[in-house]
Residue frames relative to the residue before (quaternion, step in Angstrom):
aa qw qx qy qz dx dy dz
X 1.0000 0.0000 0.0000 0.0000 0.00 0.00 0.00
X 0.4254 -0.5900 0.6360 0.2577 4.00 -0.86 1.31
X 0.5859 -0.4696 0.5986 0.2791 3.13 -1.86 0.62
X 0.2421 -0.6969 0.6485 0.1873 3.40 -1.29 0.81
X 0.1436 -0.8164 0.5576 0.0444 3.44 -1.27 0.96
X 0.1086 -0.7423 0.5405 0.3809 3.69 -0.57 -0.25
X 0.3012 -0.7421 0.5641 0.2008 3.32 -1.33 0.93
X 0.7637 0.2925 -0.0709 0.5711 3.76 0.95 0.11
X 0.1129 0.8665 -0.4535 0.1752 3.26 -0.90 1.22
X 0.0720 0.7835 -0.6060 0.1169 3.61 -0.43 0.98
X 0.1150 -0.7853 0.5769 -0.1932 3.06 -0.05 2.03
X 0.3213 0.6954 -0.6350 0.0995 3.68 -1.27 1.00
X 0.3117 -0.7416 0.5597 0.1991 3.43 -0.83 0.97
X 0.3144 0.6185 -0.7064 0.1403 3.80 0.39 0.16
X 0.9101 0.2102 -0.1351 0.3306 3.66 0.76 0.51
X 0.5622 -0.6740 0.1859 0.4416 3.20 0.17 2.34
X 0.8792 0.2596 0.0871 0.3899 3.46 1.06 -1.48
X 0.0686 -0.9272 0.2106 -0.3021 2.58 0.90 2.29
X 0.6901 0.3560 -0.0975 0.6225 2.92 1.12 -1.11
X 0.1287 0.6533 -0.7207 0.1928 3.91 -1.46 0.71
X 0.1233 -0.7385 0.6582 -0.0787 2.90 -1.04 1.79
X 0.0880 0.6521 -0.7530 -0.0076 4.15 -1.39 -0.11
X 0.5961 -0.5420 0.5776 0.1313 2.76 -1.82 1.21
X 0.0051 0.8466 -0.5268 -0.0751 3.46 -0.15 0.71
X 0.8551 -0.0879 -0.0051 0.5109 3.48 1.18 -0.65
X 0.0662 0.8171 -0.5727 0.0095 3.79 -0.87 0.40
X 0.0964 0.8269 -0.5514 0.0533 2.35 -2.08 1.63
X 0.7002 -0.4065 0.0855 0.5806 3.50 -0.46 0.45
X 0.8038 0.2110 -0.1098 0.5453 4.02 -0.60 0.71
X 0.7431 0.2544 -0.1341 0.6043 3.82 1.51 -0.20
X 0.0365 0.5968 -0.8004 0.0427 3.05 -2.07 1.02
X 0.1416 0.7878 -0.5787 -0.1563 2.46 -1.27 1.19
X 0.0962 -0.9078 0.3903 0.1199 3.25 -1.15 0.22
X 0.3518 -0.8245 0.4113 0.1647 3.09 -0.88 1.11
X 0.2945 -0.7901 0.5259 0.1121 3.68 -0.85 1.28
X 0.3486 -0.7437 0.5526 0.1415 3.87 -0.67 0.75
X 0.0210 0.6999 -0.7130 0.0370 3.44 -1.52 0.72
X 0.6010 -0.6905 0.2599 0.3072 3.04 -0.87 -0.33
X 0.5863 0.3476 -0.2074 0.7017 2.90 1.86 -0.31
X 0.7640 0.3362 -0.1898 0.5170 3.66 0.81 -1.63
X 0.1824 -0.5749 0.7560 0.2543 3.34 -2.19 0.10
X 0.3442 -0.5938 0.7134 0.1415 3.22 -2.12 0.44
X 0.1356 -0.7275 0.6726 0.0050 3.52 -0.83 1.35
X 0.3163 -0.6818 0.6542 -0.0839 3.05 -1.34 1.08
X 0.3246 0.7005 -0.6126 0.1693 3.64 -1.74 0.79
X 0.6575 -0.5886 0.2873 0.3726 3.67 -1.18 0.78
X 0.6285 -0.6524 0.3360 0.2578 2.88 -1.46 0.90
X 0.6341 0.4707 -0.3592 0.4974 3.64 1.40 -0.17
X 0.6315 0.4194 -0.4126 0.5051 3.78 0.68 -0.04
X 0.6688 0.2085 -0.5642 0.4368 3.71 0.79 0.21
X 0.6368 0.5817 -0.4932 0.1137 3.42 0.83 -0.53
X 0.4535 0.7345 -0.2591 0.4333 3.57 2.17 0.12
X 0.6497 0.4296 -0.2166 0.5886 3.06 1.67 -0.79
X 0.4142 -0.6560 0.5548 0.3004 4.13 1.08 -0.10
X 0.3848 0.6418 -0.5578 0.3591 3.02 0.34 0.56
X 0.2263 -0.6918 0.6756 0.1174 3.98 -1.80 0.65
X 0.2255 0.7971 -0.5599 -0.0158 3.26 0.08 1.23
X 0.6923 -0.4421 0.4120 0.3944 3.64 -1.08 -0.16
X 0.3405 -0.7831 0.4792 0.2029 3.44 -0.67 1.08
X 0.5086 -0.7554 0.2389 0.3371 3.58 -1.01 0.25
X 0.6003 0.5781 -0.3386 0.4368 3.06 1.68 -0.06
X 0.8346 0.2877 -0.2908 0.3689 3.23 1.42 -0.17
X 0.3094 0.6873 -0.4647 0.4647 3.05 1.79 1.42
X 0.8429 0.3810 -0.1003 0.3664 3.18 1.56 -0.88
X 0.5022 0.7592 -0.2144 0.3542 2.93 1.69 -0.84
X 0.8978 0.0661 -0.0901 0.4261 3.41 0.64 -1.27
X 0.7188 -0.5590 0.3759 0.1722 2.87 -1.11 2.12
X 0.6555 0.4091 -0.4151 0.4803 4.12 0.44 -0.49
X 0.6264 0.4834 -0.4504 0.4136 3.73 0.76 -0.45
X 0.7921 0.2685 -0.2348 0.4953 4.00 1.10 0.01
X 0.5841 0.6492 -0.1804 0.4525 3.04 1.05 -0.11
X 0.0716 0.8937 -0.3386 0.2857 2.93 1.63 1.18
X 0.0145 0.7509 -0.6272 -0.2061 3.56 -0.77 0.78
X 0.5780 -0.7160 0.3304 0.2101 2.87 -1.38 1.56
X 0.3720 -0.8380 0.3423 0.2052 3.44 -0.80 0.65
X 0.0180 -0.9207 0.3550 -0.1612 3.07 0.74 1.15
X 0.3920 -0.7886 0.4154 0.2278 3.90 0.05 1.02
X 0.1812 -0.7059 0.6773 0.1003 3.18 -1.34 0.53
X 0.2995 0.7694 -0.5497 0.1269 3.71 0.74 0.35
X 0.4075 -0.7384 0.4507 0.2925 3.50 -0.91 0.35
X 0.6601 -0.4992 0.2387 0.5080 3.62 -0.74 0.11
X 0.6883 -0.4443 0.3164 0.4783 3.37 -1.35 0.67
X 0.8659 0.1673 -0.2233 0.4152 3.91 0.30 -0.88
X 0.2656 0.7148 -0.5349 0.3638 3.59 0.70 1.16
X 0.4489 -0.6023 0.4993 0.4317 3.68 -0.34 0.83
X 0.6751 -0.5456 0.4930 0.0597 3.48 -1.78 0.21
X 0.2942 -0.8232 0.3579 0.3283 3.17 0.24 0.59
X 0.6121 0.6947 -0.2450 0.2874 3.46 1.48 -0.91
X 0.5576 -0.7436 0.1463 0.3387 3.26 1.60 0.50
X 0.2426 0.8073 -0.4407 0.3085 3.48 1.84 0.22
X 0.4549 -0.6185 0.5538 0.3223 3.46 0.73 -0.94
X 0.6265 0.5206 -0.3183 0.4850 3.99 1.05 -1.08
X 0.5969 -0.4380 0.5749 0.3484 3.61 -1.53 0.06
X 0.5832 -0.6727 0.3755 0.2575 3.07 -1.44 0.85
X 0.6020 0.5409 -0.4001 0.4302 3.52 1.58 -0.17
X 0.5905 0.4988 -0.3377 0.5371 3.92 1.50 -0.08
X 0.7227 0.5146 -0.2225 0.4043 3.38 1.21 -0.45
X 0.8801 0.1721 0.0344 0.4411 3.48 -0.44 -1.32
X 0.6857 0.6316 -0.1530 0.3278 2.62 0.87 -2.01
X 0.5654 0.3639 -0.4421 0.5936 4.10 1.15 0.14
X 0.6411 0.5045 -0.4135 0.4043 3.64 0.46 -0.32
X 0.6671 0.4981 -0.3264 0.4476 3.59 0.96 -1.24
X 0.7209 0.3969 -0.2588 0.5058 3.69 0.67 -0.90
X 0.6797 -0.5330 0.3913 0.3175 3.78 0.63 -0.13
X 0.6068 0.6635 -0.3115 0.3073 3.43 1.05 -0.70
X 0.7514 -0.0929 -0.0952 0.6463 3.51 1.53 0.42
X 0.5183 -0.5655 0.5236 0.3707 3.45 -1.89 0.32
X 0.4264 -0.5333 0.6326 0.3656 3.32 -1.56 -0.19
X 0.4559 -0.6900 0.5118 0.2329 3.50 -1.29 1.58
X 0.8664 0.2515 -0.0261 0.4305 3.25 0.54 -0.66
X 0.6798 -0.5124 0.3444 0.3959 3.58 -1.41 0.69
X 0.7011 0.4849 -0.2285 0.4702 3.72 0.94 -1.14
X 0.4818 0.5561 -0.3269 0.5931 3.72 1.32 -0.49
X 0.8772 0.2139 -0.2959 0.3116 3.48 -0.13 -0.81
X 0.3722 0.6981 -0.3939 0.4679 3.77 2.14 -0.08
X 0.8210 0.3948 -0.2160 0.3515 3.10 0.84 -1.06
X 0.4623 0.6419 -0.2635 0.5521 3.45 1.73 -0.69
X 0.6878 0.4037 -0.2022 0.5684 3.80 1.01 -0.86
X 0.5647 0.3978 -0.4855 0.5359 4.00 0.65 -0.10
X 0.7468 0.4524 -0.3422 0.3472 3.71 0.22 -1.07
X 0.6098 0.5282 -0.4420 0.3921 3.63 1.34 -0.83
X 0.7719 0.3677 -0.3224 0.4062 3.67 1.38 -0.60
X 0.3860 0.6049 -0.5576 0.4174 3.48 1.30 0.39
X 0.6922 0.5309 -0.1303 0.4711 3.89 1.16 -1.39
X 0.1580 -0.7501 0.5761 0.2837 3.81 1.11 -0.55
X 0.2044 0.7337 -0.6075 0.2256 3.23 0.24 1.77
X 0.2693 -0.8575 0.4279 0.0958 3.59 0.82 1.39
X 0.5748 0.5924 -0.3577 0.4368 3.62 1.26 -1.12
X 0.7902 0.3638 -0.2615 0.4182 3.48 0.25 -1.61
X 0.6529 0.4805 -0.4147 0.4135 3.27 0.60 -0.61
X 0.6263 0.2909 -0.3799 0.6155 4.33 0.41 -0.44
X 0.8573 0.3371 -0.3701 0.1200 3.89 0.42 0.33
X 0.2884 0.6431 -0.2803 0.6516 2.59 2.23 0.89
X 0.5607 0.5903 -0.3882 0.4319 3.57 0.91 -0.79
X 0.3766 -0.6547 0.5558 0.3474 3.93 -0.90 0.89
X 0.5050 -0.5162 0.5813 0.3750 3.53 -1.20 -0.47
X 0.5063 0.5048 -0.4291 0.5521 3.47 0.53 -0.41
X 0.7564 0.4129 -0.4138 0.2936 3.73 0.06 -1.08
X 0.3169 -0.8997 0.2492 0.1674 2.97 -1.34 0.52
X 0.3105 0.5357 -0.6697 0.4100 2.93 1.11 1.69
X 0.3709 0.5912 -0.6595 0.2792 4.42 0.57 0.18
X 0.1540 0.7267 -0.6694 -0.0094 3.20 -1.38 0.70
X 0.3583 -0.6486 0.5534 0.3803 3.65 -1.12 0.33
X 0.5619 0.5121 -0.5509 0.3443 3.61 0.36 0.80
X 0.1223 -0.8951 0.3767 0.2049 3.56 0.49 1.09
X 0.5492 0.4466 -0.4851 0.5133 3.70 1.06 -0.82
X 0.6636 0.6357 -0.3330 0.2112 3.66 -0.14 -0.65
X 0.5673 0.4259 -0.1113 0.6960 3.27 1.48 -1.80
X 0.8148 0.2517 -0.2918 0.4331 4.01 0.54 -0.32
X 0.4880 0.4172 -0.5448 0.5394 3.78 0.82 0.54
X 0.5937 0.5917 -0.3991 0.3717 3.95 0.79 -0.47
X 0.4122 0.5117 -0.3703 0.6566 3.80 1.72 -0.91
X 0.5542 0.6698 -0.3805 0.3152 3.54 -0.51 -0.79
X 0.7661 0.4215 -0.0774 0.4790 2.36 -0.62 -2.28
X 0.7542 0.4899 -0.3242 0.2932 3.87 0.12 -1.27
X 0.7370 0.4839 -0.2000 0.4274 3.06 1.41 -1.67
X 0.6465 0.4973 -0.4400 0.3758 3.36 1.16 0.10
X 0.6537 0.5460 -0.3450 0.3945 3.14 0.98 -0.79
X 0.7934 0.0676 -0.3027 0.5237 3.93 0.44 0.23
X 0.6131 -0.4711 0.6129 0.1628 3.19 -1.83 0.12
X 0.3145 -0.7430 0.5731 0.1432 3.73 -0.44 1.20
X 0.0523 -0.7359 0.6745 -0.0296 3.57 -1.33 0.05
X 0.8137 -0.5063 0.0689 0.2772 3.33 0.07 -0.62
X 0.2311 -0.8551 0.3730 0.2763 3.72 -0.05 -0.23
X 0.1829 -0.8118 0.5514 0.0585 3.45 -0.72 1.09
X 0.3633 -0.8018 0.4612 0.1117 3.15 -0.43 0.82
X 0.0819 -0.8576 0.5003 0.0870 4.26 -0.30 0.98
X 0.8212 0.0781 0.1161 0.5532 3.43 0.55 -0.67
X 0.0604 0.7751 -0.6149 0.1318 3.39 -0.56 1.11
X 0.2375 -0.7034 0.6483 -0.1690 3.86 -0.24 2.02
X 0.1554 0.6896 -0.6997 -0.1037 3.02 -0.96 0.97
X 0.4789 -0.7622 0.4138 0.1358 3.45 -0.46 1.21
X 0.6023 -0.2099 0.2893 0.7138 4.05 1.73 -0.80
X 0.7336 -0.5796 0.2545 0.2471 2.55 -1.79 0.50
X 0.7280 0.3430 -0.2179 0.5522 3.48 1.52 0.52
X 0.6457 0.5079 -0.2904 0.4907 3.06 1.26 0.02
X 0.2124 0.7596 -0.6015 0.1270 4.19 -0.20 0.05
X 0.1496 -0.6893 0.7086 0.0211 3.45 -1.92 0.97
X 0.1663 -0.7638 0.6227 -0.0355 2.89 -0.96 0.99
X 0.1575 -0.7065 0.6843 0.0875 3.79 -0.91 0.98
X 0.0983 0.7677 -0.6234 0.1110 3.58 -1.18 1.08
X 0.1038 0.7862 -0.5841 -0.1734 2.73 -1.57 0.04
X 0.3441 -0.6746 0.6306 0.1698 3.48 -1.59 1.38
X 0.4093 -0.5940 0.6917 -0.0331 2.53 -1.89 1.79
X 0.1928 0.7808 -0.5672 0.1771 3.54 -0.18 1.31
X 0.5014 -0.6388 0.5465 0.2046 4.00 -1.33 0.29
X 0.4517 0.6589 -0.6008 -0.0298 3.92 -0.61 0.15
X 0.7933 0.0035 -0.2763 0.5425 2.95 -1.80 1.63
X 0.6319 -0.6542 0.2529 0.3297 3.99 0.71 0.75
X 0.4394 0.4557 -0.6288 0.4516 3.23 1.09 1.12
X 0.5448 -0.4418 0.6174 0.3561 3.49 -1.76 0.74
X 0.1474 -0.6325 0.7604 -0.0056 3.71 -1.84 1.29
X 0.0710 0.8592 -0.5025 -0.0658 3.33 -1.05 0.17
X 0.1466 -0.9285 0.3408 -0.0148 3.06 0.25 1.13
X 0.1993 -0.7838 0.5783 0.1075 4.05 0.09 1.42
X 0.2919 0.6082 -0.7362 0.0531 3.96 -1.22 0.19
X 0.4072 -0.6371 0.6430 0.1215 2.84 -2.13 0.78
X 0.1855 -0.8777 0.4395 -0.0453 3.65 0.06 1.28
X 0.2861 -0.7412 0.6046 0.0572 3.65 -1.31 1.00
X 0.1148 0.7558 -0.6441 -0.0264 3.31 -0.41 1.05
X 0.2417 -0.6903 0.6809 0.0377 4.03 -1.31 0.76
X 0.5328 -0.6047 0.5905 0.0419 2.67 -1.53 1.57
X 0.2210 0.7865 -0.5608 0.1345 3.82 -0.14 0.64
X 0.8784 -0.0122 0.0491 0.4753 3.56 -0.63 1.11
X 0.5752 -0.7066 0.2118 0.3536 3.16 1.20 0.89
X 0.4437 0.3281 -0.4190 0.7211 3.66 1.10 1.14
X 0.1699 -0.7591 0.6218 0.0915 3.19 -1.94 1.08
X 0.3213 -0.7980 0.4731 0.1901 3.03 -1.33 1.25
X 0.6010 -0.4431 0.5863 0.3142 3.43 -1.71 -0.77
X 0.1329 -0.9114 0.3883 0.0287 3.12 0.44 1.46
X 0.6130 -0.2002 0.2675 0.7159 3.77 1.36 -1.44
X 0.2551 -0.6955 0.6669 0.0802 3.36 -1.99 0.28
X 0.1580 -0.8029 0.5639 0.1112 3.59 -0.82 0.19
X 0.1866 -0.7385 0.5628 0.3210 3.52 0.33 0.91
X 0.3837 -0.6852 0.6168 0.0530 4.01 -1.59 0.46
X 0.6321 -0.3353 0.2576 0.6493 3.42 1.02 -1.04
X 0.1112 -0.6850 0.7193 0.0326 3.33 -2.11 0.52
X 0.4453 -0.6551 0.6104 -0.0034 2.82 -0.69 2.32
X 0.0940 0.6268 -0.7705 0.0674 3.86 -1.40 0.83
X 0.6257 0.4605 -0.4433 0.4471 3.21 -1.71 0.85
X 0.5145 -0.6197 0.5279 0.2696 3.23 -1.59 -0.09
């Protein structure tokens, strides 16, 4: 039996129950099968007739095999209503605040603008802003996006935001600025508190999230 490959794929989990395969035909060195969506199909054929055609498709065991490629947590927001105060500690409503930054309708001017624009996106599980704020250089940037964004997730579920207090704000040049903080968050209802001293870089006029150094993590009350 020929390796089965898929040459074509249009893959989206907005729905737990996505995938659907049937055997549609078989022959000696071939399977093929055909996978259902609702809009898209998945075509299918042996691995030696593409490997004839030079082609790099995706094998099927490792299209199928591992359980993070579907196992998506869903990204679902938690923003609050446009005129609900902000969690990021400005004091303004979230439609005067973040809330142009989260939707796109502007940049943050400043290193402390976008720190704060990036606590609320994880108070909100905004997974997007937060991997698009994220420098490349840093190292949590990866070109696995579902991965690097079930990892947001996963984090933003596991604690409860509260607030952010700002200690020490360094700008280093006009692209360069540290920033010492520390988030005042809840998991499983003990108070966490997490201090880091952060690097954010001007890069093409929009600043990113360059790296963090965690300092200390306060537990207890």
């Amino acid at each position: 039996m020929g390796l089965l490959v898929i040459t074509h794929a249009f893959v989206s989990s907005s729905s737990p129950n996505f995938l659907y395969k049937s055997l549609v035909k078989y022959k000696p060195n071939k399977i093929c099968y055909r996978v259902k969506y609702p809009t898209k199909h998945w075509t299918a054929k042996s691995a030696s007739q593409d490997e004839d055609e030079n082609k790099l498709p995706w094998r099927l065991g490792e299209l199928l095999s591992p359980r993070k490629q579907y196992d998506r947590v869903q990204p679902k927001s938690r923003a609050p209503s446009e005129d609900a105060l902000c969690i990021c500690g400005t004091g303004r409503v979230y439609k005067r605040c973040c809330r142009p930054f989260h939707i796109g309708e502007s940049e943050p001017r400043t290193a402390l603008e976008l720190l704060r624009a990036r606590f609320s996106a994880f108070a909100y599980r905004l997974s997007k802003y937060i991997m698009g704020t994220t420098h490349i250089s840093n190292e949590d940037w990866t070109a696995d996006r579902l991965a690097w964004e079930n990892s947001i997730l996963e984090f933003c579920d596991q604690y409860s935001f509260v607030s952010l207090d700002i200690l020490e704000n360094k700008i280093a040049g006009p692209d360069i600025t540290y920033i010492l903080f520390r988030a005042n968050l809840v998991e499983k209802g003990e108070p966490v508190n997490f201090i880091e001293r952060s690097k954010f870089v001007k890069d093409r006029n929009r600043w990113y999230y360059a790296s963090g150094r965690l300092v200390d993590i306060e537990r207890g009350f």
